[in-house]
Backbone bond lengths (Angstrom), bond angles and torsions (degrees), N, CA, C in turn:
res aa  C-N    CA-C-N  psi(-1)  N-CA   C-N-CA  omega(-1)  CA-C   N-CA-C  phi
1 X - - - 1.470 - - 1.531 109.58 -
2 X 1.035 103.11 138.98 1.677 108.62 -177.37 1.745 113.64 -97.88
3 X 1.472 104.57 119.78 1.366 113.98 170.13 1.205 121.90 -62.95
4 X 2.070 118.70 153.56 1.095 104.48 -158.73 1.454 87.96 -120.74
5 X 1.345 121.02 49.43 1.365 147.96 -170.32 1.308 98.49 -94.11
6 X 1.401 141.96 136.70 1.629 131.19 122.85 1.015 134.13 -61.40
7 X 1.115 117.80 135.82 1.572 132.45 171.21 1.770 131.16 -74.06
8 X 0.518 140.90 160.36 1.845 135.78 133.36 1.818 129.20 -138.12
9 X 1.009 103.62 86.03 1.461 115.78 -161.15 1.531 105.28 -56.95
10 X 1.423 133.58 138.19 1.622 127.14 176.40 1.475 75.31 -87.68
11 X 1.833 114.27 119.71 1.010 84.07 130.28 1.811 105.84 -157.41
12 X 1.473 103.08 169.33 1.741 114.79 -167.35 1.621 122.22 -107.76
13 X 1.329 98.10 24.05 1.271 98.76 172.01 1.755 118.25 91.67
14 X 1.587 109.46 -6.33 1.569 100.80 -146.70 1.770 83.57 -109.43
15 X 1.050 137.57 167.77 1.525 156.89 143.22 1.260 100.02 20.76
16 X 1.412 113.43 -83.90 1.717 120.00 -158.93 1.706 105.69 -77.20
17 X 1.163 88.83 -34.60 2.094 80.66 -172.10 1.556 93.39 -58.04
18 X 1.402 136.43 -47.18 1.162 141.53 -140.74 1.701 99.44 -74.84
19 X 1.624 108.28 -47.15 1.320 119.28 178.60 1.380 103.94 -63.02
20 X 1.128 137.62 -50.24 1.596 153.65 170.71 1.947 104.91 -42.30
21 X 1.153 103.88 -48.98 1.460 111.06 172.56 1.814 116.19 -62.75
22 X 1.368 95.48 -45.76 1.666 108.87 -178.39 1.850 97.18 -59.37
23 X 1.552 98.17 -37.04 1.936 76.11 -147.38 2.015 86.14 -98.42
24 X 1.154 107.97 30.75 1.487 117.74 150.02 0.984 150.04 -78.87
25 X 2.140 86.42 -58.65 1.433 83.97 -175.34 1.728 95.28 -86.48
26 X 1.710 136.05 35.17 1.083 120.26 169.52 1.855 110.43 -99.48
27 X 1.122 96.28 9.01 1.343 110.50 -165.28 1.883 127.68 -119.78
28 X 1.402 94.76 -41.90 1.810 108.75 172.98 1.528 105.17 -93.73
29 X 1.105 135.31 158.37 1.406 137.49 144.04 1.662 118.38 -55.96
30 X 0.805 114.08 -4.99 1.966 102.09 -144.88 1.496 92.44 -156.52
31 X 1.364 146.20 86.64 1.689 136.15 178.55 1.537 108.97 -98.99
32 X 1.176 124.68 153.68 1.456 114.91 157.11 1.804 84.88 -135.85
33 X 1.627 101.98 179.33 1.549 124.98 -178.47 1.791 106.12 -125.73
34 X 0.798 89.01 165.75 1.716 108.83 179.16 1.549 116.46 -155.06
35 X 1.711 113.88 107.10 1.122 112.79 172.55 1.451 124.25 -99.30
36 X 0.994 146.74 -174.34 1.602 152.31 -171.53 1.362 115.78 -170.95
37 X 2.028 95.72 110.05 1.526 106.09 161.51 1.456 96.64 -80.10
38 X 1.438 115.79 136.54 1.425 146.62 140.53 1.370 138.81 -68.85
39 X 1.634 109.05 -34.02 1.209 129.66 -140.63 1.454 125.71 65.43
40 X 1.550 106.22 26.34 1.960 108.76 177.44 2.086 102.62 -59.24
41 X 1.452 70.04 146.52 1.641 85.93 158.11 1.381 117.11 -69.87
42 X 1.079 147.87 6.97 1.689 148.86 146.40 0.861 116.07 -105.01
43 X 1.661 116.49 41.63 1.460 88.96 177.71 1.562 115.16 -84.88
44 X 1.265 121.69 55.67 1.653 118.19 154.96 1.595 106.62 -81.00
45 X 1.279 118.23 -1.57 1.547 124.68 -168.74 1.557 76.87 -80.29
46 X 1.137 122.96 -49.27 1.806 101.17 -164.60 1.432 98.05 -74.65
47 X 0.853 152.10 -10.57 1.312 144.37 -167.50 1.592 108.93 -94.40
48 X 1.486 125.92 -34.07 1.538 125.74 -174.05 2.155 95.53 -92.10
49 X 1.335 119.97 3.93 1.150 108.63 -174.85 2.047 109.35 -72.33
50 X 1.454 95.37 -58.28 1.788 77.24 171.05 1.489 120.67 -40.05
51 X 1.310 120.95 -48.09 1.327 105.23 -160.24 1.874 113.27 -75.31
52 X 1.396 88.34 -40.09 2.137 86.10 166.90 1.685 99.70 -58.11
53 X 0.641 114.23 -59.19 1.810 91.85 -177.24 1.125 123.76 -31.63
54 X 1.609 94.34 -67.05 1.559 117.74 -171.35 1.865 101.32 -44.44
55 X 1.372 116.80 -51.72 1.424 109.11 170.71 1.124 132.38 -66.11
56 X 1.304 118.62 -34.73 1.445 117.70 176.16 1.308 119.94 -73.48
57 X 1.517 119.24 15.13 1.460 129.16 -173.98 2.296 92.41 -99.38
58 X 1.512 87.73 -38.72 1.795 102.04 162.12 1.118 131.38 -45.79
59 X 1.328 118.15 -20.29 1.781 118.62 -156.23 1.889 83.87 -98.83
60 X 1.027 110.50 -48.36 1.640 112.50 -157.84 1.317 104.01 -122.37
61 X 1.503 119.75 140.45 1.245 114.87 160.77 1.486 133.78 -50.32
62 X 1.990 83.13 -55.95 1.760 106.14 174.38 1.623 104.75 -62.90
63 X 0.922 130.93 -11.57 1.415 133.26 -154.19 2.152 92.08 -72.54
64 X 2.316 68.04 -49.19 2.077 71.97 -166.83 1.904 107.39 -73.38
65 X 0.850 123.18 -20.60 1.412 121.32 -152.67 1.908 99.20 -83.49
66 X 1.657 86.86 -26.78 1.801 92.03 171.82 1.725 118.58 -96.80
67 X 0.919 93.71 -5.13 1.980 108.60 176.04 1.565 89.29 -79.00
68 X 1.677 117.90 116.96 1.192 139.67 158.92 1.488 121.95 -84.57
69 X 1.058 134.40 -148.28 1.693 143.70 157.59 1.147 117.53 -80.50
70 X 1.682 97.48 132.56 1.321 100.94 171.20 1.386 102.30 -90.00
71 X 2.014 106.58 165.64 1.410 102.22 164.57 1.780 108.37 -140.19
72 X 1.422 109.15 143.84 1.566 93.83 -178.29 1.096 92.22 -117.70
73 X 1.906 109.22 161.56 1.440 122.70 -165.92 1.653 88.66 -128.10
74 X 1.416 102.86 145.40 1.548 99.89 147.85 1.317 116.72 -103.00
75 X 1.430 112.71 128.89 1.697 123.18 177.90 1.608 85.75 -115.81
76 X 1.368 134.38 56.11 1.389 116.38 167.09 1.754 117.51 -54.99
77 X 1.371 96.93 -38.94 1.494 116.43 -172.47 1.803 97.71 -42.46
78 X 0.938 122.77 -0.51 1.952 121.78 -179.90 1.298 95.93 -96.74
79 X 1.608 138.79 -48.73 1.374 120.31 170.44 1.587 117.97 -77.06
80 X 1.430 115.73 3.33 1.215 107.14 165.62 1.910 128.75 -79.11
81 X 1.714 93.36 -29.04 1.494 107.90 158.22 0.898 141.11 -126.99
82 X 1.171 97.64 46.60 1.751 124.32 165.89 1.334 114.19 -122.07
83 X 1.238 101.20 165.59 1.875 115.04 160.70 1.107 90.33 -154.67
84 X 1.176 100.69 122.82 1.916 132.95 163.22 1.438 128.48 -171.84
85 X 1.069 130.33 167.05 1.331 154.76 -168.70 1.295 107.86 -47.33
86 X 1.363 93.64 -35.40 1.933 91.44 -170.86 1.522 111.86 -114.12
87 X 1.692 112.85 3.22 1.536 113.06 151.21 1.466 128.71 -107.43
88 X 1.549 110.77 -1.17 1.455 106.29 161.51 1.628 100.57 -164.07
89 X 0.891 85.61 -177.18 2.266 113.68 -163.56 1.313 87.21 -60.95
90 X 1.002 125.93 108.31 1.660 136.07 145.40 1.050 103.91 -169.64
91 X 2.247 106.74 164.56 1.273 86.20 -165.00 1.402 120.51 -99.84
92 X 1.426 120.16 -170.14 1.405 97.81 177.52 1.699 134.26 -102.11
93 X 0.993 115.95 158.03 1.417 95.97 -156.09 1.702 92.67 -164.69
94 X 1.296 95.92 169.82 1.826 108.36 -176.74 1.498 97.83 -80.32
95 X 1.542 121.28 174.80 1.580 121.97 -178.14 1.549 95.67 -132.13
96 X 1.232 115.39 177.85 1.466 110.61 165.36 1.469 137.15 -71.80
97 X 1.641 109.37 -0.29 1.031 111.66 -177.63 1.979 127.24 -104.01
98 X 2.118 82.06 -6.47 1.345 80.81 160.35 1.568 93.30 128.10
99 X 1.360 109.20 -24.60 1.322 120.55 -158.82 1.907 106.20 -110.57
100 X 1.912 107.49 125.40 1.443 91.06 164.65 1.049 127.83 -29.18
101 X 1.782 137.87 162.29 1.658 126.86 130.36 1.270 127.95 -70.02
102 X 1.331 105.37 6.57 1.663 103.75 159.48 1.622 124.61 -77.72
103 X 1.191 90.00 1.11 1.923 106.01 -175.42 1.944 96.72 -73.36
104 X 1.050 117.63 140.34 1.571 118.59 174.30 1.138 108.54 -139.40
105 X 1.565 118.25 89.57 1.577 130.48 178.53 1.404 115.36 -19.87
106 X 0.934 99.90 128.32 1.400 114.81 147.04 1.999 101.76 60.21
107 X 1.132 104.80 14.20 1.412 125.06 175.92 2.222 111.71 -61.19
108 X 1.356 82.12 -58.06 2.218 80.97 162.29 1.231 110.01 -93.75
109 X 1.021 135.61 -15.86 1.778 119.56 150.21 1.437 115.86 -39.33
110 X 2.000 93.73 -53.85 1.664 81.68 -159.33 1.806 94.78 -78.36
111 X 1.208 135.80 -42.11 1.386 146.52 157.21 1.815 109.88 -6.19
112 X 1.147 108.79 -63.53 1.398 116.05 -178.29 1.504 109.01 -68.60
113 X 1.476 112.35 -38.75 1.308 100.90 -169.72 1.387 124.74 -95.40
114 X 1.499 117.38 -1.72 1.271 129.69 147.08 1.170 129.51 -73.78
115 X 1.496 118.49 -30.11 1.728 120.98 161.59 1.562 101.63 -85.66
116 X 1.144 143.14 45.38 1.611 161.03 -130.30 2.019 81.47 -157.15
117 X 1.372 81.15 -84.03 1.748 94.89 -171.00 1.525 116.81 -52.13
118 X 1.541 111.75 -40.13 1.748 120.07 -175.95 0.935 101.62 -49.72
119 X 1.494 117.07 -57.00 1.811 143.07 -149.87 1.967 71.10 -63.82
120 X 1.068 130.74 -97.22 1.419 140.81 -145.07 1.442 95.44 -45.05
121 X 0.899 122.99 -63.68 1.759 112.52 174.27 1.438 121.50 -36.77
122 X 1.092 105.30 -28.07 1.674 121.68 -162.33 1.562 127.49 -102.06
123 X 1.600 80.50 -10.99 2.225 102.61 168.13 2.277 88.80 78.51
124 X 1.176 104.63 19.12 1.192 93.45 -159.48 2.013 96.58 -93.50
125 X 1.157 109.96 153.06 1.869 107.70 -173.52 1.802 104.97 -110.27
126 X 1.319 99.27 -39.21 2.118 89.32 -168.22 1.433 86.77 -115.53
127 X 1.434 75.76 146.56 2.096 110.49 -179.18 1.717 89.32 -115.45
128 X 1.388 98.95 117.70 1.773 106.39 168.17 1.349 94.31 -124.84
129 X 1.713 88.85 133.94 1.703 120.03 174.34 1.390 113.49 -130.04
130 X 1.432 109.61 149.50 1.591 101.34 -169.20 1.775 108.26 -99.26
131 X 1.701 113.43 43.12 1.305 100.47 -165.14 1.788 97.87 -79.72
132 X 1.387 103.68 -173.12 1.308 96.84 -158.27 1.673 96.84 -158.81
133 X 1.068 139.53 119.10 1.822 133.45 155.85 1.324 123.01 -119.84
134 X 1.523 99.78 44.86 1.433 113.11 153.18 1.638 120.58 -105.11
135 X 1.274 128.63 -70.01 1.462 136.00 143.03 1.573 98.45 -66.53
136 X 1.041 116.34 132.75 1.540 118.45 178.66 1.625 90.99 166.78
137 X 1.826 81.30 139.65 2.168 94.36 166.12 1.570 131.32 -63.92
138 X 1.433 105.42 11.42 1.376 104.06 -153.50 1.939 119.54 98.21
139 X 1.062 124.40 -2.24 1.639 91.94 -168.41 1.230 108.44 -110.38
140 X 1.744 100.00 147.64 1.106 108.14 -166.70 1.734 123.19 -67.30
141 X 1.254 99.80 -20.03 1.867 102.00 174.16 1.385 112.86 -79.05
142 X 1.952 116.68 28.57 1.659 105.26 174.72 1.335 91.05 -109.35
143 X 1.680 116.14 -9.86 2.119 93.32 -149.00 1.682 102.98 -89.17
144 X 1.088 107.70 159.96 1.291 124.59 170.84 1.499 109.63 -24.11
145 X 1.462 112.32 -69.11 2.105 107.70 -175.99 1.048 122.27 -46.43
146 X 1.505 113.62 -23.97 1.586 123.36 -178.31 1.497 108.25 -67.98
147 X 1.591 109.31 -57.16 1.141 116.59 -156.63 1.837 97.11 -78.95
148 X 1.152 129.68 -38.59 1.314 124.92 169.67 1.780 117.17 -58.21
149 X 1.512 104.90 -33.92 1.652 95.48 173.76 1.503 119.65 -82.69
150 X 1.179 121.55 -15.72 1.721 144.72 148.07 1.194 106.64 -34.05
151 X 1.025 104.68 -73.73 2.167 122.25 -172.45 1.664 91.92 -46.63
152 X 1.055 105.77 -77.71 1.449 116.86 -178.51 1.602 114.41 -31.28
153 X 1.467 119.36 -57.24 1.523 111.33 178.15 1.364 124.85 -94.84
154 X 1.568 108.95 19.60 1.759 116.80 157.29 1.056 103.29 -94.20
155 X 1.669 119.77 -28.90 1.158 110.12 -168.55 1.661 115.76 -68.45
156 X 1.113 97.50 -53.01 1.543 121.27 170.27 1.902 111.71 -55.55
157 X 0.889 112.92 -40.98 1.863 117.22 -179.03 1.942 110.39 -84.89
158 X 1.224 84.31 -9.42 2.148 90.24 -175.03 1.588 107.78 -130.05
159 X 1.769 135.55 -16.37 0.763 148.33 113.68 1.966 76.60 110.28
160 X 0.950 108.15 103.62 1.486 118.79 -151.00 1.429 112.57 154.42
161 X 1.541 100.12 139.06 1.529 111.71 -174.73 1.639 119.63 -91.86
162 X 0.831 112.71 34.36 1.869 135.38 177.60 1.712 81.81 -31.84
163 X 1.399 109.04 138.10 1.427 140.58 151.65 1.852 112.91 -95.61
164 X 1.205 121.67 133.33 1.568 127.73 -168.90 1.891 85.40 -115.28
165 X 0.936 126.84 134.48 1.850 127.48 173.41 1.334 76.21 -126.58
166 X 1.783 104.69 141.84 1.155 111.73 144.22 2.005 106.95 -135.11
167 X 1.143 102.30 76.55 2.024 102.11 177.92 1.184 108.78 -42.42
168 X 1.557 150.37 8.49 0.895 118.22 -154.42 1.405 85.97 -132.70
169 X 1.447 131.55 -15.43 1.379 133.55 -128.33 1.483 98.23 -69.58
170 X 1.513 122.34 -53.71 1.356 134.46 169.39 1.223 120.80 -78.55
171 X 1.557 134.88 55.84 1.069 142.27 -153.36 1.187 111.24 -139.20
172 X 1.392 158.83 100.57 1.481 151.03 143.09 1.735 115.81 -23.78
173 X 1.077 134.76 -173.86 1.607 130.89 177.88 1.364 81.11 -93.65
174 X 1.227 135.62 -88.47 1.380 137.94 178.29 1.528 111.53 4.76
175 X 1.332 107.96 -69.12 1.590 107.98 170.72 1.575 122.56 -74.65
176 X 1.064 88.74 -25.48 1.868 70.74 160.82 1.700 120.98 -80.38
177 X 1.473 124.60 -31.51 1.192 91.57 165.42 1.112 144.35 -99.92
178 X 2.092 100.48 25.78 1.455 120.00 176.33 1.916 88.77 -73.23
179 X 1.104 105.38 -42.36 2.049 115.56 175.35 1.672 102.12 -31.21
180 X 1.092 72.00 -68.22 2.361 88.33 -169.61 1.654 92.42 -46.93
181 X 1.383 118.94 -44.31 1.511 113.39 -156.99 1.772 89.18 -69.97
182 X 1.204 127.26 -52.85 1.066 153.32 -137.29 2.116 85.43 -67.33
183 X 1.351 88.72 -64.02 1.479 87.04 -162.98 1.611 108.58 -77.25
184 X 1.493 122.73 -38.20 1.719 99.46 167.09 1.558 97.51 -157.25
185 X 1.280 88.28 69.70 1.326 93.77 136.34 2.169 125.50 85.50
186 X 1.116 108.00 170.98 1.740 86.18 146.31 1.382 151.64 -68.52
187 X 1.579 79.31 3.25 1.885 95.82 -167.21 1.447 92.16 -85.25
188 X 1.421 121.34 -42.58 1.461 110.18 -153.47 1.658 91.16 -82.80
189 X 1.103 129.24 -51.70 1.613 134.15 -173.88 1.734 113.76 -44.03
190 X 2.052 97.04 -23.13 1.564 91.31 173.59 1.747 84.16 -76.55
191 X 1.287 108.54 -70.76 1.399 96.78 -152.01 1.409 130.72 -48.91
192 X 1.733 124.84 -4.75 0.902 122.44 138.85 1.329 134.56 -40.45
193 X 1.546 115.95 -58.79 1.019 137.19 167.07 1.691 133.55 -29.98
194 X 1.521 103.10 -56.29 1.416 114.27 153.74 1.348 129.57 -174.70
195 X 1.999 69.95 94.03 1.650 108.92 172.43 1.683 97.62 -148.80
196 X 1.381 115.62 -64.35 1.680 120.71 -178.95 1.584 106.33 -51.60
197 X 1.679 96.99 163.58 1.508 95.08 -173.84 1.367 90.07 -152.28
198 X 1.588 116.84 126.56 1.657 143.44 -159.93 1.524 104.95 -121.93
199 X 1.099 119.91 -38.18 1.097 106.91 -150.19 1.739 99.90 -95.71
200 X 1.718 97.76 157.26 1.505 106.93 -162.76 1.458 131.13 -89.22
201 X 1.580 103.47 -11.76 1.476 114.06 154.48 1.188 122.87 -97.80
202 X 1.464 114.57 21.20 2.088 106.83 166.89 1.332 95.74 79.37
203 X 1.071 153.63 44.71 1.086 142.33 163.58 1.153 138.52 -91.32
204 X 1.329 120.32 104.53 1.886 105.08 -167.63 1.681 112.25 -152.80
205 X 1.584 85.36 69.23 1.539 114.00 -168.91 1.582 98.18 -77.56
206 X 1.386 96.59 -65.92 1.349 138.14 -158.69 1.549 115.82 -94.66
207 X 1.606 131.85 121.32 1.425 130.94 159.36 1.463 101.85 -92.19
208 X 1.103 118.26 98.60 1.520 129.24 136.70 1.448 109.63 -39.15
209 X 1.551 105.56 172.50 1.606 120.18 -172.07 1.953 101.45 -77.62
210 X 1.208 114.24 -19.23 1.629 158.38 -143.49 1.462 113.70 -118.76
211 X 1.247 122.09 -19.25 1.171 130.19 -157.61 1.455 146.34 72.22
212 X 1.339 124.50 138.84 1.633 130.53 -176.79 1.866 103.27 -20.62
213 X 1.687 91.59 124.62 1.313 97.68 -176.74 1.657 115.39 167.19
214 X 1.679 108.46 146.78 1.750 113.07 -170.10 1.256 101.34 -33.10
215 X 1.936 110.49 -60.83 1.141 129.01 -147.45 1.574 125.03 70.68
216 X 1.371 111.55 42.55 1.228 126.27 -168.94 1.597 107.14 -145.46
217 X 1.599 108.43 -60.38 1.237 127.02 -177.09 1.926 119.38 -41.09
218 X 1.040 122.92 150.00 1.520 106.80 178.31 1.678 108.98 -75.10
219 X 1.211 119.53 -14.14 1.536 101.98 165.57 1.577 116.35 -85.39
220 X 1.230 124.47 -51.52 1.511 107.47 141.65 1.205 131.04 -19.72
221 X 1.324 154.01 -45.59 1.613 175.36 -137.18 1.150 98.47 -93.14
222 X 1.461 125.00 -66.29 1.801 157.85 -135.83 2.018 77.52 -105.36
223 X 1.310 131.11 -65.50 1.306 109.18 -160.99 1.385 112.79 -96.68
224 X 0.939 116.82 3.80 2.072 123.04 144.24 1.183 130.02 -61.08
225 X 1.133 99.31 -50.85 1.796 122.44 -179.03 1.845 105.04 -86.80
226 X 1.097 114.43 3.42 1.712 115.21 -178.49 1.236 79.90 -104.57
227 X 1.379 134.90 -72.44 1.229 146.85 -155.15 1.699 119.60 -60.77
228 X 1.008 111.30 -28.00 1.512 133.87 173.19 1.649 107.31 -85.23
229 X 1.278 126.46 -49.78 1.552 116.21 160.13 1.479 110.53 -62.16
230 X 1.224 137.83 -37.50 1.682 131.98 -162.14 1.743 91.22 -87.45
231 X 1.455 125.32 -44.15 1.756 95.29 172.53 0.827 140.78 -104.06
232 X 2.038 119.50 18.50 1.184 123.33 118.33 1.413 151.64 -43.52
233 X 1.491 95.88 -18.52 1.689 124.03 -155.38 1.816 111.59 50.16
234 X 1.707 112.87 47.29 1.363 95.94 173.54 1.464 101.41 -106.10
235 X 1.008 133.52 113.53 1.606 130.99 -158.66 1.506 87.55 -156.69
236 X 2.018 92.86 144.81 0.974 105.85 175.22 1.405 123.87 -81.41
């Protein structure tokens, strides 16, 4: 049954937002998207986002008639106080605390809580994000407590019953693109395939079986190894 809820999906163009978008608009009446320049080192992810839209409006009729506006924000101000992996040229590597430097603090904090404000402008109630702490690099702004103590202090600071979805949270890669299969099909899993863009040095030399990517990087790593159990069918 389809909710007569709005949506606003974060999403950046890459694998999971896209799957996160699919199993939306099968679900709300009414979706919009929200992208965010950062200043990441991929940002070709902002650049392939019109056109995954533009297709995924293709797969389904209802798909398009419930696909709303997108809106992009600049949060550059995150590579202005940061240093990491995924806002400038260095390489990547573990830190002492346990955590890649591709980790960028407080980056879906601020993410959520700016599509927090859109959503309220927008009469809109659930914020879907594709974070995830099953396949995941480690960071702490994907796992579940985060995103439930989040919900809780928009709710409380904007005084509003905001819904936080995260479909993906308990998810392997494998199962997420059993998701993509799930919601439309082979069409959408190609166009996952090559149209989205994951990987963390911009790379899109190369179509893998998996999609454009270093094939080195740990988000590369996570969507090889998802993709290689789901068309084997060895999934957990």
């Amino acid at each position: 049954m389809i909710s007569q809820e709005g949506a606003l999906v974060l999403f950046s163009g890459g694998q999971d937002s896209t799957t996160c978008l699919a199993w939306a608009l099968d679900r709300y009446a009414h979706v919009e998207t929200i992208g965010f320049d950062y200043g990441q080192r991929h940002a070709v992810e902002l650049a392939v986002r019109p056109t995954v839209l533009q297709k995924i409006r293709t797969l389904s009729v209802d798909w398009d008639q419930r696909l709303g506006n997108d809106h992009m924000i600049d949060l550059s101000l995150i590579a202005q106080i940061s240093d990491t992996a995924l806002t400038s040229n260095m390489e990547i590597a573990m830190q002492e605390n346990g955590l890649p430097n591709t980790f960028v603090p407080g980056r879906n904090l601020l993410f959520l809580t700016t599509a927090a404000t859109v959503a309220y402008r927008r009469g809109l109630n659930v914020l879907v994000g594709g974070m995830c702490e099953t396949d995941f690099s480690g960071y702490p702004d994907c796992r579940d407590d985060t995103i439930k103590a989040l919900q809780v202090a928009l709710n409380l600071g904007m005084a509003t019953r905001l819904k936080l979805e995260t479909p993906l949270m308990w998810l392997d890669k494998a199962q997420t693109w059993q998701l993509a299969q799930a919601a439309g099909g082979k069409k959408l899993v190609d166009l996952i395939r090559s149209e989205t863009h994951t990987c963390y040095l911009g790379e899109r030399g190369t179509l893998h079986d998996w999609g454009y990517g270093c094939d080195t990087c740990p988000a590369c790593a996570l969507r090889a190894r998802g993709y290689q159990q789901f068309a084997t069918g060895k999934t957990d």
